[in-house]
N, CA, C and O atoms as a Tripos MOL2 file, in Angstrom:
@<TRIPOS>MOLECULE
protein
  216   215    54     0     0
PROTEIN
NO_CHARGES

@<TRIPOS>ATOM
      1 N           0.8570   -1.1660    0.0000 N.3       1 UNK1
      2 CA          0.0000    0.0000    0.0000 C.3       1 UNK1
      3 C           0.9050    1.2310    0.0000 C.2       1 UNK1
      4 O           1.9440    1.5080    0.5990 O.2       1 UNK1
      5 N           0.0530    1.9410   -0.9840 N.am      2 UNK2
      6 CA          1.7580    3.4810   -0.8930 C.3       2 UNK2
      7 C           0.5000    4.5250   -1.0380 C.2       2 UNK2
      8 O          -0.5720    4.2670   -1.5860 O.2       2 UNK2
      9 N           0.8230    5.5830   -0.5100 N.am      3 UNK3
     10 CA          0.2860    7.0630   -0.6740 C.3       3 UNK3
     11 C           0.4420    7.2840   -2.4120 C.2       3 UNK3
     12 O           1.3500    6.7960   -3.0840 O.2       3 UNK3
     13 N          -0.6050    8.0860   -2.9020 N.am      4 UNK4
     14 CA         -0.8730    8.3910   -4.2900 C.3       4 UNK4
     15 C          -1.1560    9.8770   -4.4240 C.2       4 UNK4
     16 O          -1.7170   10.4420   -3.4840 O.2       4 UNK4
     17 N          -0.8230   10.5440   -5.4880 N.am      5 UNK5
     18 CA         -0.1510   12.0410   -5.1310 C.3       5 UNK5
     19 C          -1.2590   12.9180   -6.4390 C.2       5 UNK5
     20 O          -1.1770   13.9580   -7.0920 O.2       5 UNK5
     21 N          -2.0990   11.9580   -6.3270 N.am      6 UNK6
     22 CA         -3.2770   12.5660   -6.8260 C.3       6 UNK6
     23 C          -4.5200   12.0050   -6.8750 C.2       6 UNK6
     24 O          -4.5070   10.7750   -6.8170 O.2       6 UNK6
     25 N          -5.7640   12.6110   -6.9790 N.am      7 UNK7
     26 CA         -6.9290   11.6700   -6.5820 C.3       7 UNK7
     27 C          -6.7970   10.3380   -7.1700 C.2       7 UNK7
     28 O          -6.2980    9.9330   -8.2200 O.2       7 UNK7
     29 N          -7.4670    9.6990   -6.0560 N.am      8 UNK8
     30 CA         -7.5850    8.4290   -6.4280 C.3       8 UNK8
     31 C          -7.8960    7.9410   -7.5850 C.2       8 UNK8
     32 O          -7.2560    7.1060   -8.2250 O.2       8 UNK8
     33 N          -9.1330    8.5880   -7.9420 N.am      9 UNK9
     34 CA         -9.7840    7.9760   -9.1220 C.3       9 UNK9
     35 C          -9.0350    7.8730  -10.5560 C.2       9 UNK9
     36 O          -8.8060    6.9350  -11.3200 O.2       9 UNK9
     37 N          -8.6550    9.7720  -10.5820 N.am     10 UNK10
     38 CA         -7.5410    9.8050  -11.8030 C.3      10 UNK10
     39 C          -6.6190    8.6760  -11.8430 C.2      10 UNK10
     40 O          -6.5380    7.9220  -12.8130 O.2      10 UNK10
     41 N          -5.8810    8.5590  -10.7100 N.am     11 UNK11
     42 CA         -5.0300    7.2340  -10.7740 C.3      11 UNK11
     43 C          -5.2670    6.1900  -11.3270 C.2      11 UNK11
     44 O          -4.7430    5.6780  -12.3170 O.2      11 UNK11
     45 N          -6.3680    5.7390  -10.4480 N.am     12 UNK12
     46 CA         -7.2830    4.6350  -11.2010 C.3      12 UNK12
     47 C          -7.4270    4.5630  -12.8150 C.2      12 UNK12
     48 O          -7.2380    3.5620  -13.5060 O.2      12 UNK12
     49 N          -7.7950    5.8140  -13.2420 N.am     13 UNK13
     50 CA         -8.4820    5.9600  -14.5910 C.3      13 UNK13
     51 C          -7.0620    6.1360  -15.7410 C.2      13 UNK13
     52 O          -7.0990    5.8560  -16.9400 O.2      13 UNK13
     53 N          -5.8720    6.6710  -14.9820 N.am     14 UNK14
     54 CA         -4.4460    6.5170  -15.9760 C.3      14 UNK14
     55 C          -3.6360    5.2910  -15.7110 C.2      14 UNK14
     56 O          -2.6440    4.9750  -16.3680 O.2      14 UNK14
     57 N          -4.2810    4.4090  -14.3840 N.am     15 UNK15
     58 CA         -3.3790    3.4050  -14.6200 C.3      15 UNK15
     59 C          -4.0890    2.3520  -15.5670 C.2      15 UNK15
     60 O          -3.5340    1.4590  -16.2080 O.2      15 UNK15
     61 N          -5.8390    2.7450  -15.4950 N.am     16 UNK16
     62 CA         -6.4680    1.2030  -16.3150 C.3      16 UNK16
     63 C          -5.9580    1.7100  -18.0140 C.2      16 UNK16
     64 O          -5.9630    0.8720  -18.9150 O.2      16 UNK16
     65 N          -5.5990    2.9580  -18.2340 N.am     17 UNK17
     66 CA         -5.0130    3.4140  -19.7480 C.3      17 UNK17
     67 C          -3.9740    2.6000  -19.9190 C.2      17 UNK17
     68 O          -3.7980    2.2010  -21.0700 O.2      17 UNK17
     69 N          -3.2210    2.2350  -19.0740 N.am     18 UNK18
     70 CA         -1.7100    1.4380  -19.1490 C.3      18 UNK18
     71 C          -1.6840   -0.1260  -19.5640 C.2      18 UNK18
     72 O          -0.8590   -0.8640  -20.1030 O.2      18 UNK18
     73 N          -3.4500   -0.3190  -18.8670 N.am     19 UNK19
     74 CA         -3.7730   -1.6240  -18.7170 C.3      19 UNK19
     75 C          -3.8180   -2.6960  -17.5140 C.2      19 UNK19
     76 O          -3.9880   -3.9120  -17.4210 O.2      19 UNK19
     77 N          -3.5750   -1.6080  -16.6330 N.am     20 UNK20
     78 CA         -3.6880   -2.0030  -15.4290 C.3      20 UNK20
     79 C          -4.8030   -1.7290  -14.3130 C.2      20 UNK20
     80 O          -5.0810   -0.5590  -14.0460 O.2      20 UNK20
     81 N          -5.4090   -2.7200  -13.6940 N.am     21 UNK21
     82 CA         -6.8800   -2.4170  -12.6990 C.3      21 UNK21
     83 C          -6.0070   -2.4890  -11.4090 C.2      21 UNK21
     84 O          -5.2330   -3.4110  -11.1530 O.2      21 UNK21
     85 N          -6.2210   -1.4560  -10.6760 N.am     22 UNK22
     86 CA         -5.9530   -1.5450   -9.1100 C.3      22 UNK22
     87 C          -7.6230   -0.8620   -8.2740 C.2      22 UNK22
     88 O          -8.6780   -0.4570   -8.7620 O.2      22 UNK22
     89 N          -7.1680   -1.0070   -6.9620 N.am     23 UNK23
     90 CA         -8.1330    0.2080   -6.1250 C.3      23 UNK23
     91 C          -7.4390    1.1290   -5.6470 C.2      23 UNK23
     92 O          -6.2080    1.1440   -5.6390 O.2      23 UNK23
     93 N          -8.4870    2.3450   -5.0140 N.am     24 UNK24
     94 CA         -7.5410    3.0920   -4.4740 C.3      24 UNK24
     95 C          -8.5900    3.2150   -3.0350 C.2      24 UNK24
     96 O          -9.7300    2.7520   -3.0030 O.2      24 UNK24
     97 N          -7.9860    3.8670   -2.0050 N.am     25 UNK25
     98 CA         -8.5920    4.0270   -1.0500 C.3      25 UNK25
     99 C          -8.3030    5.7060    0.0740 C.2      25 UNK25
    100 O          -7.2790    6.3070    0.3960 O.2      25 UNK25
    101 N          -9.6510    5.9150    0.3360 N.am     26 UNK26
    102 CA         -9.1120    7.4870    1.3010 C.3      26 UNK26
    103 C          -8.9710    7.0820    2.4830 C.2      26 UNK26
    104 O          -9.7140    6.2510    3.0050 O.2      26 UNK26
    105 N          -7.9560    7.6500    3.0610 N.am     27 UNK27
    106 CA         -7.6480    7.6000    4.8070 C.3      27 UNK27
    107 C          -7.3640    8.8740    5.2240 C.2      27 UNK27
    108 O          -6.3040    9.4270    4.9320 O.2      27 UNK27
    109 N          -8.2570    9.4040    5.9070 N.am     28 UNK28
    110 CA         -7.6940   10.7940    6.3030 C.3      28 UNK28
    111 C          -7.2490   11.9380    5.4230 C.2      28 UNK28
    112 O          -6.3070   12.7190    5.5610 O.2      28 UNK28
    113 N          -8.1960   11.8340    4.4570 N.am     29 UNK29
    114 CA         -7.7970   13.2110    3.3420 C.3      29 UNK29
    115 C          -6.6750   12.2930    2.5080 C.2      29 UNK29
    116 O          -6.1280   13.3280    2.1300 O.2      29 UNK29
    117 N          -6.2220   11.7140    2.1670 N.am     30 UNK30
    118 CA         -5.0450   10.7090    1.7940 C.3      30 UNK30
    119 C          -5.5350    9.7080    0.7520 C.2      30 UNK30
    120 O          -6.4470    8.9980    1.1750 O.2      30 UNK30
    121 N          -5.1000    9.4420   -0.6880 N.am     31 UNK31
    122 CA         -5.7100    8.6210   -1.3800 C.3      31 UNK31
    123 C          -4.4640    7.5300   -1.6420 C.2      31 UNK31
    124 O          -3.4290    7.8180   -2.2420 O.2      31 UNK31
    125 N          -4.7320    6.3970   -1.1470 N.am     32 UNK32
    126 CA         -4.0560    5.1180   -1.6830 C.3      32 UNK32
    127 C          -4.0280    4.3270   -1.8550 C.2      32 UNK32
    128 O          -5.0410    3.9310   -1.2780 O.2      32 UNK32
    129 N          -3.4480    3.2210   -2.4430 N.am     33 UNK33
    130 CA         -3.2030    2.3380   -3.7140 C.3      33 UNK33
    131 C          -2.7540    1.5910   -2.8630 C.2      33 UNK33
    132 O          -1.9170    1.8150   -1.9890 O.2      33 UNK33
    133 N          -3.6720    0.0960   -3.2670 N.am     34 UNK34
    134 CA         -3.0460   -1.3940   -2.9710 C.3      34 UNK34
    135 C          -2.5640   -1.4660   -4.2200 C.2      34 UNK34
    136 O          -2.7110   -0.7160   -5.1850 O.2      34 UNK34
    137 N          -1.7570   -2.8240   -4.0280 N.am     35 UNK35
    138 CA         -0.8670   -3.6350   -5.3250 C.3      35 UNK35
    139 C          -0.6060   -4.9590   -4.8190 C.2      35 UNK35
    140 O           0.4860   -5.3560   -4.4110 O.2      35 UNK35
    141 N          -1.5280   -5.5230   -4.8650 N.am     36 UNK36
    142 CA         -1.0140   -7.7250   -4.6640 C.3      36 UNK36
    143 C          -0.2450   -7.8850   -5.8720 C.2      36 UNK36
    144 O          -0.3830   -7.4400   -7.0110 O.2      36 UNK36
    145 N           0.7760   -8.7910   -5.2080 N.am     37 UNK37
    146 CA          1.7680   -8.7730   -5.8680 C.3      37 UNK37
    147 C           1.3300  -10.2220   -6.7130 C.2      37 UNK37
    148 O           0.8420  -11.2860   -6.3330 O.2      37 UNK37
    149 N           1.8130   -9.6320   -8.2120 N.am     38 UNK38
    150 CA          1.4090  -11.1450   -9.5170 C.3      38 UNK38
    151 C           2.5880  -11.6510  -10.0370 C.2      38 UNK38
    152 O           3.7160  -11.6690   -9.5440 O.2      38 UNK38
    153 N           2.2920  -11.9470  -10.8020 N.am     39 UNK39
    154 CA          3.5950  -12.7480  -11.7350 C.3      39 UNK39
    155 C           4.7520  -11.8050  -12.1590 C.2      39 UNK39
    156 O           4.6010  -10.6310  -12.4990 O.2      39 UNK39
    157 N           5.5970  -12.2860  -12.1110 N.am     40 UNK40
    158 CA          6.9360  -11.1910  -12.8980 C.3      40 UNK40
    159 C           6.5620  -10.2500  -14.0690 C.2      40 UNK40
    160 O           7.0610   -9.1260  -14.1360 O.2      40 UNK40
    161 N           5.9280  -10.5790  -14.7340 N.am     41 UNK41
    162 CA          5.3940   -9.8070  -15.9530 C.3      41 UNK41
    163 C           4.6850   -8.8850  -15.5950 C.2      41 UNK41
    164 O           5.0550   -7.7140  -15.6820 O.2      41 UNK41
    165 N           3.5260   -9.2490  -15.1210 N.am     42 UNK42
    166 CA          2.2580   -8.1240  -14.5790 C.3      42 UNK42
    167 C           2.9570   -7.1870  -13.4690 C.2      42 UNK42
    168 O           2.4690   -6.0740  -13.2770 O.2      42 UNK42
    169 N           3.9400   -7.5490  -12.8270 N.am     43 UNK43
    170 CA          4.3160   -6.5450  -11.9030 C.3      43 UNK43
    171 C           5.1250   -5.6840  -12.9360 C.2      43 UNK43
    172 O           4.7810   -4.5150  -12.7620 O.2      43 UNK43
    173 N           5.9260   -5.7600  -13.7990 N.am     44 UNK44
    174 CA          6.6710   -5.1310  -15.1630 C.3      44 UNK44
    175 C           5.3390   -4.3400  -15.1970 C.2      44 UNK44
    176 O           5.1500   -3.2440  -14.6690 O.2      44 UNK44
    177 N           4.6170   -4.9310  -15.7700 N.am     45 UNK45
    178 CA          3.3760   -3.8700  -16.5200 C.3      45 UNK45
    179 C           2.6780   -2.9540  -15.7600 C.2      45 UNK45
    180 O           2.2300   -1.9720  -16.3520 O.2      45 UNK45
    181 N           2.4480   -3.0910  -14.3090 N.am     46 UNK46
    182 CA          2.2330   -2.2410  -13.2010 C.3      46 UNK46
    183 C           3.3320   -1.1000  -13.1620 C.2      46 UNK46
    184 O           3.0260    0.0890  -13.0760 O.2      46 UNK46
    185 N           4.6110   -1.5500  -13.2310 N.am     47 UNK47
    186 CA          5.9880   -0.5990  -12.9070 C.3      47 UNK47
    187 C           6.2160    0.2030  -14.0710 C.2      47 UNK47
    188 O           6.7270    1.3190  -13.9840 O.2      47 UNK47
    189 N           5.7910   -0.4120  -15.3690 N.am     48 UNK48
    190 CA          6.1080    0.7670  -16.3990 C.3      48 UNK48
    191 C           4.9950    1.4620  -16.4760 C.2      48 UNK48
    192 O           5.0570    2.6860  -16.5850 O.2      48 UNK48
    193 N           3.5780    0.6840  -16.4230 N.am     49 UNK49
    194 CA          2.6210    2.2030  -16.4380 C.3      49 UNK49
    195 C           2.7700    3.2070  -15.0610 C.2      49 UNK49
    196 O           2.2610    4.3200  -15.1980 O.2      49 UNK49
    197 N           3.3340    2.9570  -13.9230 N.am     50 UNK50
    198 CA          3.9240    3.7360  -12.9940 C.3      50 UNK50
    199 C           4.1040    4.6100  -13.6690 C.2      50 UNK50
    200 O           3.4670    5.6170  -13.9770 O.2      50 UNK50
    201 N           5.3920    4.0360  -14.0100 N.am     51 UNK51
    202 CA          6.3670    5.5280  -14.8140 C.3      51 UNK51
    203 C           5.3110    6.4190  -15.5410 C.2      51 UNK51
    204 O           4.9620    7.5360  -15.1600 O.2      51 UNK51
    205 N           4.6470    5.4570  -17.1440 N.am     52 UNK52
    206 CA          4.4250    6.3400  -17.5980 C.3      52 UNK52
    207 C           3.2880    7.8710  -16.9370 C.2      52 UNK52
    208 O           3.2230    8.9680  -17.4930 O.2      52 UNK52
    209 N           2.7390    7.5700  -16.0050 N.am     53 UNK53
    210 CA          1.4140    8.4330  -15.3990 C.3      53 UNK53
    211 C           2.8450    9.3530  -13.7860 C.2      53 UNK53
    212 O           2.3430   10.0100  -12.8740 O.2      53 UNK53
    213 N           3.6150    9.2500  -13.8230 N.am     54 UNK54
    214 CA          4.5050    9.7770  -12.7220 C.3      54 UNK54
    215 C           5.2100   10.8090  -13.3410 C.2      54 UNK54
    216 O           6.0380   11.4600  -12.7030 O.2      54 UNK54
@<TRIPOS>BOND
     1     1     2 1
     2     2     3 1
     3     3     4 2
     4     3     5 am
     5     5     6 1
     6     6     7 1
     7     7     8 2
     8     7     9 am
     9     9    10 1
    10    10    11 1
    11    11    12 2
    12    11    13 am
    13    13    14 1
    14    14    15 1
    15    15    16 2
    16    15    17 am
    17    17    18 1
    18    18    19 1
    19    19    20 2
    20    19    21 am
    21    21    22 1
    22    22    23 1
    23    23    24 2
    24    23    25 am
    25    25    26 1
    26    26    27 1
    27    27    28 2
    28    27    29 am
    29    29    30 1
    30    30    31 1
    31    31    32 2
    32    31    33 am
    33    33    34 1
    34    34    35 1
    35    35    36 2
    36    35    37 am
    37    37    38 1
    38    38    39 1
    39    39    40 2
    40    39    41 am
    41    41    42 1
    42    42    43 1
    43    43    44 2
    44    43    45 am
    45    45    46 1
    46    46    47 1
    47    47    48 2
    48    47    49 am
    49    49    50 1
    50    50    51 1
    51    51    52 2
    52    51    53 am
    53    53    54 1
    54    54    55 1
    55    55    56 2
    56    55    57 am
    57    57    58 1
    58    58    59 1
    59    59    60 2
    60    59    61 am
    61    61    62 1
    62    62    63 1
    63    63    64 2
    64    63    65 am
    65    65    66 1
    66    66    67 1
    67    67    68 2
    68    67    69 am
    69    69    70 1
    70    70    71 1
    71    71    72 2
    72    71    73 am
    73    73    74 1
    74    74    75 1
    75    75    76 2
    76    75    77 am
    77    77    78 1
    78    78    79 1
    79    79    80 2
    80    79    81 am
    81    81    82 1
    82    82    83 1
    83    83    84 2
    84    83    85 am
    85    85    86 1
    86    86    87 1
    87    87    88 2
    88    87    89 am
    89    89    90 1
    90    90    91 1
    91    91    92 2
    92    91    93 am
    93    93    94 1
    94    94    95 1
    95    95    96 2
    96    95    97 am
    97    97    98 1
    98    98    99 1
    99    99   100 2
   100    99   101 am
   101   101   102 1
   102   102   103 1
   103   103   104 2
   104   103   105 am
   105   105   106 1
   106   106   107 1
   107   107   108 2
   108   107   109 am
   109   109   110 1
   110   110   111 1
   111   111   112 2
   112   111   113 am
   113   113   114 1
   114   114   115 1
   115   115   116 2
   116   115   117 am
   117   117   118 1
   118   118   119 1
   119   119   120 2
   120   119   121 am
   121   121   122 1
   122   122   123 1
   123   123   124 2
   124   123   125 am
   125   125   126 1
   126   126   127 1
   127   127   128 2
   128   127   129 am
   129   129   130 1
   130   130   131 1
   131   131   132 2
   132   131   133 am
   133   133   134 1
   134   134   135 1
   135   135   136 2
   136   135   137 am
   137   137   138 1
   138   138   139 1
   139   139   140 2
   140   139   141 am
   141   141   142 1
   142   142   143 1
   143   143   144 2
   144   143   145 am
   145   145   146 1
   146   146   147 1
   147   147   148 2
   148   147   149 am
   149   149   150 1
   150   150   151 1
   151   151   152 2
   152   151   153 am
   153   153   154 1
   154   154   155 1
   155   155   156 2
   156   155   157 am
   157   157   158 1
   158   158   159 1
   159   159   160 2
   160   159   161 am
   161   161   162 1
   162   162   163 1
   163   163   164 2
   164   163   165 am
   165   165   166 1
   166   166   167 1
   167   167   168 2
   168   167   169 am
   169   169   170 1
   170   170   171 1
   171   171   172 2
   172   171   173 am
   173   173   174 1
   174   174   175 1
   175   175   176 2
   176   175   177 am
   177   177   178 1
   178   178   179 1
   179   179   180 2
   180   179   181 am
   181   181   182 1
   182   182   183 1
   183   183   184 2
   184   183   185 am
   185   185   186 1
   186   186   187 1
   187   187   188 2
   188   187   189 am
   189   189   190 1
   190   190   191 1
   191   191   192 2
   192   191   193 am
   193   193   194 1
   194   194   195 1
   195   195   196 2
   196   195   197 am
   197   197   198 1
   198   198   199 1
   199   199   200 2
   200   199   201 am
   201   201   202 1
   202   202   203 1
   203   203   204 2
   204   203   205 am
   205   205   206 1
   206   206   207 1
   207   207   208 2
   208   207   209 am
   209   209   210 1
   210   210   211 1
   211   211   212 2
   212   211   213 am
   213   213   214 1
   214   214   215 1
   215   215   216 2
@<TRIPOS>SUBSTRUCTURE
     1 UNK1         2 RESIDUE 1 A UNK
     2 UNK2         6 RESIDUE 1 A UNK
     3 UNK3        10 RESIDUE 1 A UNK
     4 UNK4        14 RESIDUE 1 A UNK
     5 UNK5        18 RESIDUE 1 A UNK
     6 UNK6        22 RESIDUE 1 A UNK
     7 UNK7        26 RESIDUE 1 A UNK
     8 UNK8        30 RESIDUE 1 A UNK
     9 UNK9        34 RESIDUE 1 A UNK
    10 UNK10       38 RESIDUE 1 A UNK
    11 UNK11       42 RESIDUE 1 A UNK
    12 UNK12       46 RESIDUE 1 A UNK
    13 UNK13       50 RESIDUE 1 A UNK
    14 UNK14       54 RESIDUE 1 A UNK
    15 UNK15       58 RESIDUE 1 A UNK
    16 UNK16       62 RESIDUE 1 A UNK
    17 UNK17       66 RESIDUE 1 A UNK
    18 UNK18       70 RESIDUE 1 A UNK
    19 UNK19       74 RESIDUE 1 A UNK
    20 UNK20       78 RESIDUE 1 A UNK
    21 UNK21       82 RESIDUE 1 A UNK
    22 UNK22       86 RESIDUE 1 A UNK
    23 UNK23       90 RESIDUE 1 A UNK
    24 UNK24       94 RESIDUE 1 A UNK
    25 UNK25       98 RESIDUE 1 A UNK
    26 UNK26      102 RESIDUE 1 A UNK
    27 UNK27      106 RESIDUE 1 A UNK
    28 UNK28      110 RESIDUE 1 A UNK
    29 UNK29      114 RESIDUE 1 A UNK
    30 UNK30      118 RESIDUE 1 A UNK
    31 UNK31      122 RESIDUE 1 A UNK
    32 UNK32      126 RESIDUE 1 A UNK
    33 UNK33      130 RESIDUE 1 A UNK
    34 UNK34      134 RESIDUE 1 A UNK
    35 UNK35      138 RESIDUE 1 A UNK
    36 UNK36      142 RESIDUE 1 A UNK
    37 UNK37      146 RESIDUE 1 A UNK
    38 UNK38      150 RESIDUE 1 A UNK
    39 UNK39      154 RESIDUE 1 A UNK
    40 UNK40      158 RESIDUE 1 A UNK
    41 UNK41      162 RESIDUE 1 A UNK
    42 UNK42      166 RESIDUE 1 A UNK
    43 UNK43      170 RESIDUE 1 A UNK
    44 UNK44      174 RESIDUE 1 A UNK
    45 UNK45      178 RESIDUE 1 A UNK
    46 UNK46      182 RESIDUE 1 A UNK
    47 UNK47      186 RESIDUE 1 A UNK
    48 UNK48      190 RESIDUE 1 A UNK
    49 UNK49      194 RESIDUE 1 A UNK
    50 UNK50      198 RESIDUE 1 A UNK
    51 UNK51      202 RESIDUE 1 A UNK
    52 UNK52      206 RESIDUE 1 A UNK
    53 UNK53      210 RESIDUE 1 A UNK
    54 UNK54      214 RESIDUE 1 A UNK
């Protein structure tokens, strides 16, 4: 789980562009992101659409 440095949802909505589905969640004014960890590949594809939306 990591802090996300812009609304949740946007997140949501530029990471499913990448091809990736996560959730996000508010805690205290605070929007963040689980990530269960998958196969070597899908975590690649999580880490480069990172980049690209960072």
């Amino acid at each position: 789980m990591f802090p996300i440095r812009m609304k949740g949802e946007d997140f949501v909505g530029r990471m499913m562009e990448q091809g990736v589905i996560i959730r996000q969640w508010k805690f205290d004014g605070q929007y963040w992101c689980r990530v269960s960890l998958g196969t070597m590949p899908q975590m690649q594809v999580f880490a480069d659409g990172l980049k690209v939306i960072s």
